[in-house]
BAVO-479457 format. One record per atom (N, C-alpha, C): residue number from 0; residue in one letter; x, y, z. Coordinates in steps of 0.05 Angstrom, whole numbers. Layout:
REM residues N
NODE  num  residu      px      py      pz
NODE  NUM       A       X       Y       Z
...
END
This chain:
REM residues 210
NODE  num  residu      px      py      pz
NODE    0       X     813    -192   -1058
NODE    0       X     805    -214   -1041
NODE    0       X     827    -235   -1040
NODE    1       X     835    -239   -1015
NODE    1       X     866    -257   -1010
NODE    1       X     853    -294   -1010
NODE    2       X     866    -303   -1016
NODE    2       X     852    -340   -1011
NODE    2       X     867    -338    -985
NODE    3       X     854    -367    -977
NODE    3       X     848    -369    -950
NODE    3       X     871    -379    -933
NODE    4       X     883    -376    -913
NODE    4       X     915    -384    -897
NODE    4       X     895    -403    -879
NODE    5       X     918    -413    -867
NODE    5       X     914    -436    -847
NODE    5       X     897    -428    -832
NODE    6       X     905    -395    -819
NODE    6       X     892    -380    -804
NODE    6       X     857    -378    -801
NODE    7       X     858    -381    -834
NODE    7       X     821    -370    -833
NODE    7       X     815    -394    -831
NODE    8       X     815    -417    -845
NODE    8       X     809    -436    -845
NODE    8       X     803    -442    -817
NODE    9       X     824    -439    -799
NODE    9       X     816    -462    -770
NODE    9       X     796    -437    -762
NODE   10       X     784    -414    -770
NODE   10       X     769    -406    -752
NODE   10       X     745    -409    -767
NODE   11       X     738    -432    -791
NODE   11       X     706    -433    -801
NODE   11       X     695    -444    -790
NODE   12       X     669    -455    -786
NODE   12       X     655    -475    -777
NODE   12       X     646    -490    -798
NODE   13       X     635    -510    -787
NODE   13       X     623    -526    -819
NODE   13       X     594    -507    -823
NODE   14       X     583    -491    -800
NODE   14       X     557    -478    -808
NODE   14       X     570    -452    -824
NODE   15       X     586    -440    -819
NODE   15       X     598    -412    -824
NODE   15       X     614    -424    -854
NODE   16       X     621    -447    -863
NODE   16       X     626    -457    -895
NODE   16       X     605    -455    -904
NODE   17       X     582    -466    -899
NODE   17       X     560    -469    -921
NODE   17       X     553    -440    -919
NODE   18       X     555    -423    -898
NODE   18       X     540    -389    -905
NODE   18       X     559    -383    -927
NODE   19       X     589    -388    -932
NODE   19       X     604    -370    -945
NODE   19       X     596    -380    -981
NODE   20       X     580    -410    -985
NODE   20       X     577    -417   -1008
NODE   20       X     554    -416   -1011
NODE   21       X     531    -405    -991
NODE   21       X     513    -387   -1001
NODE   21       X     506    -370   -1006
NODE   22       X     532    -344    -997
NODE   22       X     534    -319   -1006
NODE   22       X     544    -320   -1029
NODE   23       X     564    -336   -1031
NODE   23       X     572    -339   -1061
NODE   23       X     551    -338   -1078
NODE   24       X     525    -355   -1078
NODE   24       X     513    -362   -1097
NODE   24       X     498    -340   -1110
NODE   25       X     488    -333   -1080
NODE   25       X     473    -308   -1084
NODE   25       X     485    -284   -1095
NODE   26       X     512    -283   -1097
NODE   26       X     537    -258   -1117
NODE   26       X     531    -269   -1136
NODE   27       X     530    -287   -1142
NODE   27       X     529    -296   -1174
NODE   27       X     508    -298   -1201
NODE   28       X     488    -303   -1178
NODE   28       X     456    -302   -1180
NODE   28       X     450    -267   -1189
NODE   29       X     463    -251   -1170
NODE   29       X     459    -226   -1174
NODE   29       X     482    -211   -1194
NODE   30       X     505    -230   -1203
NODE   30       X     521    -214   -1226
NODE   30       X     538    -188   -1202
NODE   31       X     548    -202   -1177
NODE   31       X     560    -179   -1162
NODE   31       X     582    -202   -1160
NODE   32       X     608    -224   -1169
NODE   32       X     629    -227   -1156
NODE   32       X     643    -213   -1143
NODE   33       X     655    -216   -1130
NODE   33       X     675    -206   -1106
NODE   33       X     701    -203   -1136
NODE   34       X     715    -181   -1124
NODE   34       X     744    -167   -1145
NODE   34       X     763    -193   -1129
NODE   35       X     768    -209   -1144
NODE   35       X     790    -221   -1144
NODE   35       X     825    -222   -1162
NODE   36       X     845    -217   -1151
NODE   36       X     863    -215   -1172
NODE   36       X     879    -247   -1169
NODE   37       X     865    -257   -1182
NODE   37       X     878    -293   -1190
NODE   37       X     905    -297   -1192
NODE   38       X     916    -278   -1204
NODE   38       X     943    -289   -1206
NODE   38       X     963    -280   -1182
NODE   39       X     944    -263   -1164
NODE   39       X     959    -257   -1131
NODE   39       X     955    -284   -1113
NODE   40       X     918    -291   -1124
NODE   40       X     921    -317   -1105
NODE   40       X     936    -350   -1106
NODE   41       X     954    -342   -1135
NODE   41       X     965    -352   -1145
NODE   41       X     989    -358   -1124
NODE   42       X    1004    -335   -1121
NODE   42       X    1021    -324   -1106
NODE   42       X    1022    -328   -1075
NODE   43       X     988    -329   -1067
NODE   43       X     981    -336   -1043
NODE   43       X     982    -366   -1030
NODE   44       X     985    -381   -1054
NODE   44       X     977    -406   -1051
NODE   44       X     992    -432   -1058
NODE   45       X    1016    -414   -1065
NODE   45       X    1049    -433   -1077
NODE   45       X    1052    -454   -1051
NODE   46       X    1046    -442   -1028
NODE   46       X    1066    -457   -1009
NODE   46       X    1044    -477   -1000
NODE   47       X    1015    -473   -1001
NODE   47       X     994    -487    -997
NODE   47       X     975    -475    -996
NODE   48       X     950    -502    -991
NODE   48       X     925    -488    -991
NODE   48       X     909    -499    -967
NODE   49       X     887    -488    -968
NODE   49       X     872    -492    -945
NODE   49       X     838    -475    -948
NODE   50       X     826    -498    -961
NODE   50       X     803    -499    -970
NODE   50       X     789    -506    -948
NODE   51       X     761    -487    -943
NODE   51       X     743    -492    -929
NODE   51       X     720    -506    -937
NODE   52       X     713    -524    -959
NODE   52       X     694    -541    -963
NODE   52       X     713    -563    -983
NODE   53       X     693    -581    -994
NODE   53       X     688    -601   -1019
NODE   53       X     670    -596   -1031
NODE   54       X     661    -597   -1050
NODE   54       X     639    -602   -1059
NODE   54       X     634    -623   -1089
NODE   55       X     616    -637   -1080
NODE   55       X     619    -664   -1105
NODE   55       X     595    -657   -1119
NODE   56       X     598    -650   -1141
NODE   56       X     590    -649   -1158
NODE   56       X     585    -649   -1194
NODE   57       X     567    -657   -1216
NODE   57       X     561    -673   -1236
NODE   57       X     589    -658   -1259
NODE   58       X     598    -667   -1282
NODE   58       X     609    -666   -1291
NODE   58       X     603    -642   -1311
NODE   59       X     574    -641   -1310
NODE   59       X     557    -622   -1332
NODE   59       X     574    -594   -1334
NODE   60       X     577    -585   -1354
NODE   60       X     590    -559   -1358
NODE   60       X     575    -539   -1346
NODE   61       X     556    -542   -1341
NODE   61       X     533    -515   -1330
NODE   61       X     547    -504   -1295
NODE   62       X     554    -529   -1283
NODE   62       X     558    -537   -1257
NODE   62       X     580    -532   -1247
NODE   63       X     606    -512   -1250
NODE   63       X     635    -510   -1236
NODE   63       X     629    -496   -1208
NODE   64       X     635    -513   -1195
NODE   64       X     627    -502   -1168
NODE   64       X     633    -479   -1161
NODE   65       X     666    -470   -1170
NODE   65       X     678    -446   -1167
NODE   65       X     662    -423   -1182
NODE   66       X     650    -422   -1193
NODE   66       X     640    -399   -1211
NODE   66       X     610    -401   -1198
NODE   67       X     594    -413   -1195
NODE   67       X     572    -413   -1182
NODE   67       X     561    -410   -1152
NODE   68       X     591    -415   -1144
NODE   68       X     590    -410   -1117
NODE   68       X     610    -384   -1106
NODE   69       X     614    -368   -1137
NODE   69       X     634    -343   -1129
NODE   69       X     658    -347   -1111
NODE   70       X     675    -374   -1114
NODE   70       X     703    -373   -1102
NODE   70       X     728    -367   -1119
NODE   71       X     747    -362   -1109
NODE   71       X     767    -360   -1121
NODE   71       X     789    -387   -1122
NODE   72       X     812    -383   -1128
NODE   72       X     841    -402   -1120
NODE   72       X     844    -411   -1088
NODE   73       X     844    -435   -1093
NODE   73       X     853    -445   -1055
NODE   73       X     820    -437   -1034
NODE   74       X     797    -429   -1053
NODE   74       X     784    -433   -1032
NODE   74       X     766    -467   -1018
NODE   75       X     762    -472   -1049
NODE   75       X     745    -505   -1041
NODE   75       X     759    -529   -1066
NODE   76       X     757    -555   -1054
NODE   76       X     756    -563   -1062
NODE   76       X     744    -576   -1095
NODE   77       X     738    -579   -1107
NODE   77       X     724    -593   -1129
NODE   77       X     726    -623   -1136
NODE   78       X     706    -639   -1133
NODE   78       X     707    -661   -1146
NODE   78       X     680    -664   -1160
NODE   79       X     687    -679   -1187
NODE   79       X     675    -677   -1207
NODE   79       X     670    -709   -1224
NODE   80       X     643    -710   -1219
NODE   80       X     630    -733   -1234
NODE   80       X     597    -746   -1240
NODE   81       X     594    -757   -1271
NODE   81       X     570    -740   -1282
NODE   81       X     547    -762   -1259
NODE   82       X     534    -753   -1254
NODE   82       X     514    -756   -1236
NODE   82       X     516    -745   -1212
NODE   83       X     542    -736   -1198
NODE   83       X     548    -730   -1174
NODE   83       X     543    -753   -1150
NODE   84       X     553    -782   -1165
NODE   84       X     554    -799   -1143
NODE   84       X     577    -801   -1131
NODE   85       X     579    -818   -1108
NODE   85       X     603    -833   -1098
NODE   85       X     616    -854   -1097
NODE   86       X     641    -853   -1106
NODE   86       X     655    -885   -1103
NODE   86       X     684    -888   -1092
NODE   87       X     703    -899   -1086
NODE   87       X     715    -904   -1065
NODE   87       X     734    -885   -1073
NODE   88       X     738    -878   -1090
NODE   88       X     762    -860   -1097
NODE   88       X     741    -831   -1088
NODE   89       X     727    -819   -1097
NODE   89       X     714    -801   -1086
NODE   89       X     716    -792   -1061
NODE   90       X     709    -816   -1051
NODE   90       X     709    -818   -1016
NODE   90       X     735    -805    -998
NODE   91       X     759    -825   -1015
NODE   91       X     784    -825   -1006
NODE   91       X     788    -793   -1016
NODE   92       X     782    -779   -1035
NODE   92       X     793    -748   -1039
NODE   92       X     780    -736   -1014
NODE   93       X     752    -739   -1012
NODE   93       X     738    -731    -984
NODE   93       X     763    -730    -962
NODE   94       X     754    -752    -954
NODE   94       X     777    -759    -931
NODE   94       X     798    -740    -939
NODE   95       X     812    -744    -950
NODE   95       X     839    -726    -961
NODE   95       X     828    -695    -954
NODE   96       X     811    -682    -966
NODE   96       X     799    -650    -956
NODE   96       X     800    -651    -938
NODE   97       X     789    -668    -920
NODE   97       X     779    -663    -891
NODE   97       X     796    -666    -871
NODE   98       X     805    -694    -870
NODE   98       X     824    -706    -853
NODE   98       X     845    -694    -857
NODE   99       X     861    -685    -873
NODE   99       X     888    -683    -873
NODE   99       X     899    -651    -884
NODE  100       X     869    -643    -903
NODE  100       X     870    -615    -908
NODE  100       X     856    -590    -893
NODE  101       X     838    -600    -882
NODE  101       X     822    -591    -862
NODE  101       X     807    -573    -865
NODE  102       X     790    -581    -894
NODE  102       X     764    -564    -901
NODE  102       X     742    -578    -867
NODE  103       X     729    -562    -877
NODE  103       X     705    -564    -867
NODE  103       X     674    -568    -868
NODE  104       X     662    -579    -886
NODE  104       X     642    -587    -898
NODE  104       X     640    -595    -926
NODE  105       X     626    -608    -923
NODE  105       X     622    -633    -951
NODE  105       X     589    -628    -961
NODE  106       X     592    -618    -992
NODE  106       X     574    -615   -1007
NODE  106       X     573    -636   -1026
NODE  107       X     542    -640   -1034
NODE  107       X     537    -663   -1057
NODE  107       X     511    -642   -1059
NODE  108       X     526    -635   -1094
NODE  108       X     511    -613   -1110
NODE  108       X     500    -627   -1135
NODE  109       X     466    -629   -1139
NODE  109       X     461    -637   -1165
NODE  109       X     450    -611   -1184
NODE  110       X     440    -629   -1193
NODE  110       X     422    -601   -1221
NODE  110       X     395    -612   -1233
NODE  111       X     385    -591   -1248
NODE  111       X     359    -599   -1259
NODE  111       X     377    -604   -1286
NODE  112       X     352    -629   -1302
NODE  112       X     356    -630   -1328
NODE  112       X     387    -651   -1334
NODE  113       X     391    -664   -1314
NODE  113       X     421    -677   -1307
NODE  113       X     416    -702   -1328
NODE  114       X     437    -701   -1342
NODE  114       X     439    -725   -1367
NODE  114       X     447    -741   -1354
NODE  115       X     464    -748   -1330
NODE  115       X     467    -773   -1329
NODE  115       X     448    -787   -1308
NODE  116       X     431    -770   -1292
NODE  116       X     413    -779   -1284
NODE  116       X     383    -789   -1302
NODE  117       X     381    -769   -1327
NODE  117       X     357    -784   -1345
NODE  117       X     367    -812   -1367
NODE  118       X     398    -811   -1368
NODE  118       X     409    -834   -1375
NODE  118       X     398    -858   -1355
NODE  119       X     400    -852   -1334
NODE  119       X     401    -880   -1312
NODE  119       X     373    -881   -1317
NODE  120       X     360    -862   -1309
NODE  120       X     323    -866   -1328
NODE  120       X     314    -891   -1337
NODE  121       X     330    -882   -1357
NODE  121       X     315    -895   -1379
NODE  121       X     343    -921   -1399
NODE  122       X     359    -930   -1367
NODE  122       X     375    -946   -1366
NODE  122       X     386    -954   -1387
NODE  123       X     412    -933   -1391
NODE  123       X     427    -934   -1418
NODE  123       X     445    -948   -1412
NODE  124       X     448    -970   -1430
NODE  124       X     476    -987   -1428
NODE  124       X     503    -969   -1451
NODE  125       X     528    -965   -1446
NODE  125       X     546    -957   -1457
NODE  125       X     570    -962   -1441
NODE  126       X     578    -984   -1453
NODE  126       X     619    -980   -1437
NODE  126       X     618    -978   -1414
NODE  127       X     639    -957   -1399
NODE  127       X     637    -957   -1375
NODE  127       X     617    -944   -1354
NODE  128       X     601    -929   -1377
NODE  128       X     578    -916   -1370
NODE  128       X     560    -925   -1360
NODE  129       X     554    -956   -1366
NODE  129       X     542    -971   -1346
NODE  129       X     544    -969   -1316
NODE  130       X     568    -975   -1316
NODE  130       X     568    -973   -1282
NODE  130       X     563    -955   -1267
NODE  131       X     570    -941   -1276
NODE  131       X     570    -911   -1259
NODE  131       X     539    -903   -1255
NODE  132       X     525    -907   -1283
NODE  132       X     495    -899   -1287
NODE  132       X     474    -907   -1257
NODE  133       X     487    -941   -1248
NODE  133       X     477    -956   -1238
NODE  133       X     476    -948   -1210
NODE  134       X     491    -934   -1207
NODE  134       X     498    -926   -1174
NODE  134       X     468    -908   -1172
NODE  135       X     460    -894   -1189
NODE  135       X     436    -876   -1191
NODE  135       X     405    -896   -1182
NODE  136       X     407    -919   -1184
NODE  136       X     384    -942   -1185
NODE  136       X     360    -933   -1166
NODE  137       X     391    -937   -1139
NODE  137       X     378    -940   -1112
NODE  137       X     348    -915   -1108
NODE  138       X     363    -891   -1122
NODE  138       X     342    -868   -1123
NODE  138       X     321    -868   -1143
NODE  139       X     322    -885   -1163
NODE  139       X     305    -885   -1184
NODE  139       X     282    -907   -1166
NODE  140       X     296    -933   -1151
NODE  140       X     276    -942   -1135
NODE  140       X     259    -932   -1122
NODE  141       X     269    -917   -1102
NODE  141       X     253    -900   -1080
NODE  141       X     236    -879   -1093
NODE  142       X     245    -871   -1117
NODE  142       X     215    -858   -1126
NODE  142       X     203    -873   -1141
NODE  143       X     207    -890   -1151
NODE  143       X     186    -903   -1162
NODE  143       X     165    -919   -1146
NODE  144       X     175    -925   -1119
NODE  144       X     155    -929   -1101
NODE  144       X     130    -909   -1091
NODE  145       X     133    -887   -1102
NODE  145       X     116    -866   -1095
NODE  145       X     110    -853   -1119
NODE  146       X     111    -847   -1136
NODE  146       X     108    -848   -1160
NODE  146       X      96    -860   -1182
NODE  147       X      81    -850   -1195
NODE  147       X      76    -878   -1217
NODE  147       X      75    -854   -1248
NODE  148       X      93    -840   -1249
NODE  148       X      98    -823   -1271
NODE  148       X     132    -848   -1287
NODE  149       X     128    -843   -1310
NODE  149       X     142    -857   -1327
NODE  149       X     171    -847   -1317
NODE  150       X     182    -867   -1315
NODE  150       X     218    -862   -1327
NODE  150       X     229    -838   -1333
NODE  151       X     215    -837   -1358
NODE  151       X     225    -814   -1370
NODE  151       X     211    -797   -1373
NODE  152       X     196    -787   -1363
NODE  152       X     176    -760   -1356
NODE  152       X     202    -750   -1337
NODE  153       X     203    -721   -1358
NODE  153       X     232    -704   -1344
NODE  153       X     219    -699   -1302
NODE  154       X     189    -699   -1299
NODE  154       X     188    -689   -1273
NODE  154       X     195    -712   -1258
NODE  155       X     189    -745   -1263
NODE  155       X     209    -763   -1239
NODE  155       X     233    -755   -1253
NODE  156       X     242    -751   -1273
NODE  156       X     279    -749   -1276
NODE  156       X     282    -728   -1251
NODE  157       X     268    -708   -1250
NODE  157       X     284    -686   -1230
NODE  157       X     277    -693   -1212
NODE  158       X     251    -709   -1201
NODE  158       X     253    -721   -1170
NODE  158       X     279    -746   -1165
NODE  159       X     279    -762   -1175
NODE  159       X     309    -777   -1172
NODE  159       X     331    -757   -1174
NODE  160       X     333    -737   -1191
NODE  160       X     359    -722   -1182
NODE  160       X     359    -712   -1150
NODE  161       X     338    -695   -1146
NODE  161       X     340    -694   -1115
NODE  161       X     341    -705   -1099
NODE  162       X     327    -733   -1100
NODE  162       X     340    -760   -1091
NODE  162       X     364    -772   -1088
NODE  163       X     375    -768   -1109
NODE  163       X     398    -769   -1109
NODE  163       X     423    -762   -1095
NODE  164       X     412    -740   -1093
NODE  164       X     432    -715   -1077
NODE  164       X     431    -733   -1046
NODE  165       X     407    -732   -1043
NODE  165       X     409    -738   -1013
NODE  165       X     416    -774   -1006
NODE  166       X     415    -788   -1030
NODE  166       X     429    -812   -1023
NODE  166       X     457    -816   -1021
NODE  167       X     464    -803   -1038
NODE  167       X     498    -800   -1039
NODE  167       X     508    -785   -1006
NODE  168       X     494    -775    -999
NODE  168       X     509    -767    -982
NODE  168       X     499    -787    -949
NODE  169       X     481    -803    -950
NODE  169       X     483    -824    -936
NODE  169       X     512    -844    -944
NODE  170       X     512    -846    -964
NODE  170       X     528    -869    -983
NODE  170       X     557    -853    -965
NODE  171       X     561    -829    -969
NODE  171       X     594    -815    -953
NODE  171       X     590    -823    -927
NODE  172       X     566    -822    -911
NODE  172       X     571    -829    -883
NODE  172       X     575    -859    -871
NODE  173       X     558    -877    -887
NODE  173       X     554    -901    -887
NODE  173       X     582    -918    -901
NODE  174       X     602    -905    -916
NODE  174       X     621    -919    -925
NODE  174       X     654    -905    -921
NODE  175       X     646    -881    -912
NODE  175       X     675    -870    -901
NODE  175       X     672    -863    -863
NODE  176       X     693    -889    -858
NODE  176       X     688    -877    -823
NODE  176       X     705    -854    -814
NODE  177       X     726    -849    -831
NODE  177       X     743    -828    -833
NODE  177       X     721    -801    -835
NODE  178       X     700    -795    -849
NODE  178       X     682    -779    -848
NODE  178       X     661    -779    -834
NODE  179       X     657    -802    -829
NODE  179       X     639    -804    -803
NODE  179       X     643    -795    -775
NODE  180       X     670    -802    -768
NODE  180       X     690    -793    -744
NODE  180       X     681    -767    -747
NODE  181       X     691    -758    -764
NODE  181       X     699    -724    -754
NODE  181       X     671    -704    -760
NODE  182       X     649    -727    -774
NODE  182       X     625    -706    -768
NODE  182       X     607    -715    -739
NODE  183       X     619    -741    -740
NODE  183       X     604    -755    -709
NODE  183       X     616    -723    -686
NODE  184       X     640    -718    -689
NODE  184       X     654    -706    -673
NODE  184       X     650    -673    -676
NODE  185       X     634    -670    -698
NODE  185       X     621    -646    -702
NODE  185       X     648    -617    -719
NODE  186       X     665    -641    -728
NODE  186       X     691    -623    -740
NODE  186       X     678    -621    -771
NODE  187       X     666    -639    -790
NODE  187       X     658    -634    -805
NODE  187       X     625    -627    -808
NODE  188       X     613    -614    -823
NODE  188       X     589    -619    -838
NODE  188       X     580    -625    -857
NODE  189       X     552    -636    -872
NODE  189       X     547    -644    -894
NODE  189       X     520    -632    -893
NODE  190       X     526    -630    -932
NODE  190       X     498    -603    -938
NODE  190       X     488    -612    -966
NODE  191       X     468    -618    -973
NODE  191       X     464    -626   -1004
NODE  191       X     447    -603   -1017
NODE  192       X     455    -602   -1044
NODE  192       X     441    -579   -1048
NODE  192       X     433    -577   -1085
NODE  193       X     421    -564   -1088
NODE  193       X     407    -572   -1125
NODE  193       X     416    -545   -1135
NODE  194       X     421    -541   -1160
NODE  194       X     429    -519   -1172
NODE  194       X     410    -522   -1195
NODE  195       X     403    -491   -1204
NODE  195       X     375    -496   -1221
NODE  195       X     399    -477   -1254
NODE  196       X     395    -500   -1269
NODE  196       X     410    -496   -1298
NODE  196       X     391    -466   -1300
NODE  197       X     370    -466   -1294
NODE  197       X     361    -441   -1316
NODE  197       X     358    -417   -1301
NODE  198       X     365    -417   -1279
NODE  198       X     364    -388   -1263
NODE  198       X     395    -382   -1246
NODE  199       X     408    -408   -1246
NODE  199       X     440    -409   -1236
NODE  199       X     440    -406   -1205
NODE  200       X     408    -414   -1187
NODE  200       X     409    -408   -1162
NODE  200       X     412    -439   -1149
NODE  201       X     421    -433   -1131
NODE  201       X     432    -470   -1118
NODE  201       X     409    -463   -1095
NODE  202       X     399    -483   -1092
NODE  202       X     382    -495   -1059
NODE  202       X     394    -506   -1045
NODE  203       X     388    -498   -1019
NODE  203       X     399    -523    -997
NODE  203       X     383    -539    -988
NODE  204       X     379    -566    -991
NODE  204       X     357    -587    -991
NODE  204       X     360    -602    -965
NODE  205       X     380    -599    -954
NODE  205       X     395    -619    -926
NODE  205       X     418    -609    -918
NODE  206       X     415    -594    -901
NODE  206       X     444    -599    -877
NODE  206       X     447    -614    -845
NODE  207       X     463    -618    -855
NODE  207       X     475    -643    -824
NODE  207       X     496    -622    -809
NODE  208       X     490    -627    -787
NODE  208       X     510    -609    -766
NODE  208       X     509    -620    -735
NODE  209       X     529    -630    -732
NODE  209       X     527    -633    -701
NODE  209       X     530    -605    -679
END
């Protein structure tokens, strides 16, 4: 399996990215990866790369996008941080995939059982861990308006994670116009999606596509 040239890349769509990181999942799910020889795509990929997605997602070790989503070298992006929120530097790598590297769709991947989402819970103060926790709020609000299960009853923790997912990725449209442009313009897409720790199968909860 060769990583990807400029070539393939300009012929994905942002709908034809998310099929390729749902077949992934489903190889992985099933214990069938694709034969990759890494240190060819190694070879493939000296002079550049050209990744057909992003995907932002939690820091948790359970969660490497590349292994769960069955890619190799030079196929997607990765960014990594524990809750799977966004903040301006995030954004700006976005932009950077998209605008200038010319993936094609933007994932915001959570999980069940997410520590830094039952941290924001049950609103742990620590260092810089504060802040970051906090960005999680907005979702802990909106279910708690519908809701009247405790904090920390793990089933709202996993409804705010899924919440989650899907606020963050308002938060990319609403704060990067650089990504707004080019999905207004239907060059990118955006897909949020949950990965389940105990069976290793990802959902797709929301896709955007012009």
């Amino acid at each position: 399996m060769k990583a990807h040239t400029a070539e393939t890349q300009a012929s994905v769509t942002p709908q034809k990215a998310l099929a390729f990181l749902k077949e992934g999942n489903e190889r992985f799910v099933n214990n069938l990866k694709l034969n990759r020889h890494l240190l060819n795509q190694v070879n493939d990929t000296r002079d550049g790369q050209w990744p057909f997605a992003i995907v932002l997602s939690c820091i948790d070790s359970r969660t490497s996008a590349e292994l769960i989503f069955d890619q190799g070298l030079g196929d997607i992006f990765s960014v990594r941080i524990a809750g799977n929120v966004a903040n301006e530097d995030i954004l700006g790598s976005m932009e950077y995939a998209c605008k200038v590297a010319g993936s094609k769709l933007v994932v915001v991947l959570g999980h069940s059982k997410c520590g830094a989402v039952t941290g924001a819970c049950a609103e742990v103060k620590m260092g810089n861990l504060t802040g970051l926790l906090e960005k999680v709020n907005p979702s802990i609000e909106r279910i708690s308006q519908k809701s009247d299960k405790e904090h920390t009853d793990p089933a709202f923790v996993e409804e705010v994670s899924k919440q989650n997912v899907l606020d963050t990725m308002d938060v990319i449209l609403e704060k990067s116009d650089v990504l707004k442009e080019l999905f207004d313009e239907g060059k990118i897409g955006l897909a949020g999606a949950y990965y389940d720790v105990e069976t290793g199968e990802v959902t797709v909860t929301k896709e955007m596509f012009k």
